[in-house]
C-alpha positions as CSV (number, residue, x, y, z in Angstrom):
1,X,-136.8,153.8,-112.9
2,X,-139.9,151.7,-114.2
3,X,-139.7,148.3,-114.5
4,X,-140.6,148.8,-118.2
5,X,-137.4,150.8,-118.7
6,X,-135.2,148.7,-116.7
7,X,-136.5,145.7,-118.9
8,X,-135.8,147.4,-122.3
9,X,-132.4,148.5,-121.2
10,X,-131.7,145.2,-119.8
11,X,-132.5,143.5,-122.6
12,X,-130.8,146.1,-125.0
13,X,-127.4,144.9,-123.1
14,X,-128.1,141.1,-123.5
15,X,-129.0,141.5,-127.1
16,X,-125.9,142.6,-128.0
17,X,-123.9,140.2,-125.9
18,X,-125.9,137.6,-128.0
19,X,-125.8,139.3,-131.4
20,X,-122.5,140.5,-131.4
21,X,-120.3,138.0,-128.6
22,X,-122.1,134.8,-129.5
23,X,-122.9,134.0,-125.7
24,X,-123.5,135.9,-122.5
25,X,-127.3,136.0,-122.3
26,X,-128.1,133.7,-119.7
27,X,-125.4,134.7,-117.9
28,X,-126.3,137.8,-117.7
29,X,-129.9,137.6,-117.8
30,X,-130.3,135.8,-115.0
31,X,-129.2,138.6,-112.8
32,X,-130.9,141.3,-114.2
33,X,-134.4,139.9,-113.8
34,X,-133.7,138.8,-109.9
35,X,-131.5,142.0,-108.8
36,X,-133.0,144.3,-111.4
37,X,-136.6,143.3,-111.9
38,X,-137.7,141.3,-108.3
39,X,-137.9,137.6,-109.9
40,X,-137.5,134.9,-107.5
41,X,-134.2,132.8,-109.1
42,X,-137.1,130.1,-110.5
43,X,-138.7,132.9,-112.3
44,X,-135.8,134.3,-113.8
45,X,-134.2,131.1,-115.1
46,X,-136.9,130.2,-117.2
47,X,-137.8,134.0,-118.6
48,X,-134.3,133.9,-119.1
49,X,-134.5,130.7,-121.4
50,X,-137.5,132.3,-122.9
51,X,-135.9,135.6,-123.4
52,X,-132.4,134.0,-124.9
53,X,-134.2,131.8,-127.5
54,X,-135.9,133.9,-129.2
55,X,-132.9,136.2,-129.1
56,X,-130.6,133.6,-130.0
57,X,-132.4,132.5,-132.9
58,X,-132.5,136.5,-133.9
59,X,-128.9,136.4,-133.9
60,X,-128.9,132.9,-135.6
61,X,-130.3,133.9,-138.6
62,X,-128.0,136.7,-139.7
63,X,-124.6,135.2,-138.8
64,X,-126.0,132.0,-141.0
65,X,-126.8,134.3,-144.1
66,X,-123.0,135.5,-143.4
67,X,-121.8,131.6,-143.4
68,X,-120.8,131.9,-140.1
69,X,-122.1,128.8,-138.6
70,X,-120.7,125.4,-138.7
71,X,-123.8,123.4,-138.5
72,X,-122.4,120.0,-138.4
73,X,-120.3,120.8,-135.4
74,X,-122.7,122.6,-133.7
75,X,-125.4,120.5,-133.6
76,X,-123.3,117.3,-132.8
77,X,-122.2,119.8,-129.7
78,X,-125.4,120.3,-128.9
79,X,-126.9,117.1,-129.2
80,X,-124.6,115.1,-127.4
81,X,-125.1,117.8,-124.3
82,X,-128.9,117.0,-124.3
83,X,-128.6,114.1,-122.3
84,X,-126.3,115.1,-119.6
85,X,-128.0,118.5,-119.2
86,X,-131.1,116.9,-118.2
87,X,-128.9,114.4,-115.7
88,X,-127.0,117.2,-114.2
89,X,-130.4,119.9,-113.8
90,X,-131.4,116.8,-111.4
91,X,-128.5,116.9,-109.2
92,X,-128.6,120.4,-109.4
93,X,-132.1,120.7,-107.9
94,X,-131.0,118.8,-104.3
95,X,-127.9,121.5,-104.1
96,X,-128.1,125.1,-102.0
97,X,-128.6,127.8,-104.4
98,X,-125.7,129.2,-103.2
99,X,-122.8,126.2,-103.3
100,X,-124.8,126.5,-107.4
101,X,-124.5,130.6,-108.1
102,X,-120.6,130.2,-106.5
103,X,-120.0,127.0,-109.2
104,X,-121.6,129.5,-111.6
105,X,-118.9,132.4,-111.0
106,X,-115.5,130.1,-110.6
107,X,-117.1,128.8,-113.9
108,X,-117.5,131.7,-115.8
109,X,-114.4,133.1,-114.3
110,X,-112.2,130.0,-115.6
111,X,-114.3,130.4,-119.4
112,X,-112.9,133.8,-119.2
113,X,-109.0,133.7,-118.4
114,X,-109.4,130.7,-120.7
115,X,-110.1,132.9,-123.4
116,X,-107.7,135.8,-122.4
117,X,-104.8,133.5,-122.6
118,X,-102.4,134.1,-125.6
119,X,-104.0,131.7,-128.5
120,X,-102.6,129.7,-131.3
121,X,-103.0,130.4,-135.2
122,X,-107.0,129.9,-135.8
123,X,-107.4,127.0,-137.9
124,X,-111.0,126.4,-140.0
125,X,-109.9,122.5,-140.7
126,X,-112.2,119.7,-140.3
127,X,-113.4,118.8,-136.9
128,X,-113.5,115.1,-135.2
129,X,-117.1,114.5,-134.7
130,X,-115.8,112.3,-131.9
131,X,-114.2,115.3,-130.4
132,X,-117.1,117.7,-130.8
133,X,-119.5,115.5,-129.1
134,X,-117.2,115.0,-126.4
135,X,-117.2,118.8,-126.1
136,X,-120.8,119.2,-126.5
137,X,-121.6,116.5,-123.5
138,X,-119.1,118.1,-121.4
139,X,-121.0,121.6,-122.0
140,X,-124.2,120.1,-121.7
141,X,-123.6,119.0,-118.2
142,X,-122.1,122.1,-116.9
143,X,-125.0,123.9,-118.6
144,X,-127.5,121.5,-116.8
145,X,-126.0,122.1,-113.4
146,X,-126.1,125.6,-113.5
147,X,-129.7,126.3,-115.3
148,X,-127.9,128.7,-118.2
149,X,-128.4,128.3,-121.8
150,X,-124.3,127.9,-122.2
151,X,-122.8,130.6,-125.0
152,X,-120.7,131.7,-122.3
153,X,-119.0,128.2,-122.2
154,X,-119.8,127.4,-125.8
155,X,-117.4,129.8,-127.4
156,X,-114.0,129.2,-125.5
157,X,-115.0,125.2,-126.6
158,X,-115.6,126.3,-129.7
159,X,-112.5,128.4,-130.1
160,X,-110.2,126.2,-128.2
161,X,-110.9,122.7,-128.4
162,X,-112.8,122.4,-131.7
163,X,-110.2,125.2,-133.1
164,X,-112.9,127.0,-135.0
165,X,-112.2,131.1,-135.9
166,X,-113.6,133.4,-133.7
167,X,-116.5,135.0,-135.6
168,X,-117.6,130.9,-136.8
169,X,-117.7,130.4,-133.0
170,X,-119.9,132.8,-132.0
171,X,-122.2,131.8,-135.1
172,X,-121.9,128.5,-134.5
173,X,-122.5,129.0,-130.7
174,X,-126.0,130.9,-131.1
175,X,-127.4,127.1,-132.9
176,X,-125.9,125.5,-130.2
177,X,-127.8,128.3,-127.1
178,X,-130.8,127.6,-129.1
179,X,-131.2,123.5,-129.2
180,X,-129.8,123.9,-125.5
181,X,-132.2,126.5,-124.3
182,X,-135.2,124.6,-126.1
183,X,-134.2,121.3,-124.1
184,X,-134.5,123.4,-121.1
185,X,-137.9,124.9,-121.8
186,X,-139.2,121.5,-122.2
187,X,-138.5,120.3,-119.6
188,X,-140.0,122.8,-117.8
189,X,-143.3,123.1,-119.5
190,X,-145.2,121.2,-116.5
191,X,-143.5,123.3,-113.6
192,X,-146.1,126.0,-113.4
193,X,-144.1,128.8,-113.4
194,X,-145.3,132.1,-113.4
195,X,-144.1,134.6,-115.6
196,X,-144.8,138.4,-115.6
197,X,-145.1,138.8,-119.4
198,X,-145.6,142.6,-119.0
199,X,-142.1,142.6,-118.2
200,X,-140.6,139.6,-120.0
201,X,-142.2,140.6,-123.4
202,X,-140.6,143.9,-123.6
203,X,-137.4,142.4,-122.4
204,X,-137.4,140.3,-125.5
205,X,-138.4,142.5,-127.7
206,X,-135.1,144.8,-126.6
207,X,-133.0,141.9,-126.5
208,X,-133.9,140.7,-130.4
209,X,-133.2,144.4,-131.4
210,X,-129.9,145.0,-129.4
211,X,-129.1,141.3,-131.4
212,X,-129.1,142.7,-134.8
213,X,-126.9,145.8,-133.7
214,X,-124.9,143.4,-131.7
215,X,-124.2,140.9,-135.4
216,X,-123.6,144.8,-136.9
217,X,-120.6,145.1,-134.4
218,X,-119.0,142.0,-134.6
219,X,-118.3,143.1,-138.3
220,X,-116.6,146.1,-137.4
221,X,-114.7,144.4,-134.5
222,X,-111.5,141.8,-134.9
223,X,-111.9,138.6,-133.9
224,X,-109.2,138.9,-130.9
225,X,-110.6,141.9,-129.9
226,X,-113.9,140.3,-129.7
227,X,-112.8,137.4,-127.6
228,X,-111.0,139.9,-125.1
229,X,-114.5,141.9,-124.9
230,X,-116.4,138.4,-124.1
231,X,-113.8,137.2,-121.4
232,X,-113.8,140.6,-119.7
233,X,-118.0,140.8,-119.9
234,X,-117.8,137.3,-117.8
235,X,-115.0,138.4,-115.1
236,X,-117.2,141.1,-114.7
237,X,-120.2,139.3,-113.8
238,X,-118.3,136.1,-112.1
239,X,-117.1,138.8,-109.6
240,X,-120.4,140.4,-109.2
241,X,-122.3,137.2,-108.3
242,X,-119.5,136.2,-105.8
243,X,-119.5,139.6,-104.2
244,X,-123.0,139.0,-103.8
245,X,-123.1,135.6,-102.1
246,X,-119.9,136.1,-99.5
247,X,-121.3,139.6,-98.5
């Protein structure tokens, strides 16, 4: 299979994870362009970021027109994770790849039996913008250590400590992947990475079409549903990556 074909199908998959889950692109980008496409883990991370904001702000768009983003809480969340994403992205860079892409799977896998755990009643009430930030700086530093945009944290925070519905999470969650992801970009502006754009155009390309069809779905989906489809997407790939690393 080309490496055209393998990029549009790729990015088909992570489109709708975006569009239609509110998160998973990173996540699931990242592998895709190293074990799918030959990018060296440097590469991939930022194509991925490249790749997931455009996507994300796709997605963004249409779950807006629906009112489906709270965009008081999410960009407290995401601004108050600006800081300590850049903080911990330092750390991260003196740390083996490896003790990084194990923290990455026990991390996902946690997000994900977080969200498959019986739930309370969904409220929509006012949120603390206290408590939000507090969220948001706690994602922002997890998301800096591990070099992902975040959705696949920012929902189950979204869902469970800022007790937003389902479908306003993953609405809500796309503004916050897309401050977070532009934070990252700029920060790497000056690092001379190379990126093969005969490969990462077409990618995004996919990945902003599977995004509409993924915001179609999530319409036609209920909202626990939904969460149980994200939480199984991440065990999925948590035990991919740690296959990967102790074999």
């Amino acid at each position: 299979m080309t490496a055209l074909i393998l990029a549009l199908v790729a990015g088909a998959v992570i489109g709708l994870a975006l569009g239609g889950l509110g998160g998973g692109g990173s996540v699931l980008a990242v592998p895709a362009l190293i074990y799918l496409l030959g990018f060296t883990p440097a590469e991939a991370t930022t194509a991925s970021l490249v790749i997931v904001t455009l996507t994300s702000v796709t997605a963004l768009v249409g779950h807006a027109r629906d009112g489906n983003v709270a965009w008081r809480t999410g960009l407290l969340f995401a601004a108050a994770g600006i800081v300590p994403a850049m903080l911990a992205g330092a750390a991260a860079g003196h740390l083996p790849q490896t003790v990084l892409t194990v923290a990455f799977a026990v991390v996902a896998a946690l997000a994900a039996l977080r969200m498959l755990r019986p739930a309370g009643t969904e409220t929509s009430g006012r949120v603390s913008p206290g408590k939000a930030g507090a969220a948001g700086a706690g994602l922002g530093a997890v998301t800096g250590f591990l070099g992902v945009g975040g959705g696949f944290l920012a929902v189950p925070a979204l869902v469970s400590v800022l007790s937003l519905p389902m479908r306003r999470a993953v609405g809500t969650s796309l503004l916050v992947i897309t401050v977070n992801s532009l934070a990252a970009l700029a920060a790497r502006a000056g690092a001379g990475t190379h990126l093969d754009w005969a490969v990462v155009a077409p990618f995004t390309a996919a990945a902003v079409l599977g995004a509409w069809d993924g915001k179609r779905l999530s319409k036609k989906i209920k909202g626990k549903a939904l969460q149980r489809l994200f939480a199984y997407v991440l065990l999925a790939v948590a035990a991919f990556m740690l296959t990967d690393v102790l074999t």
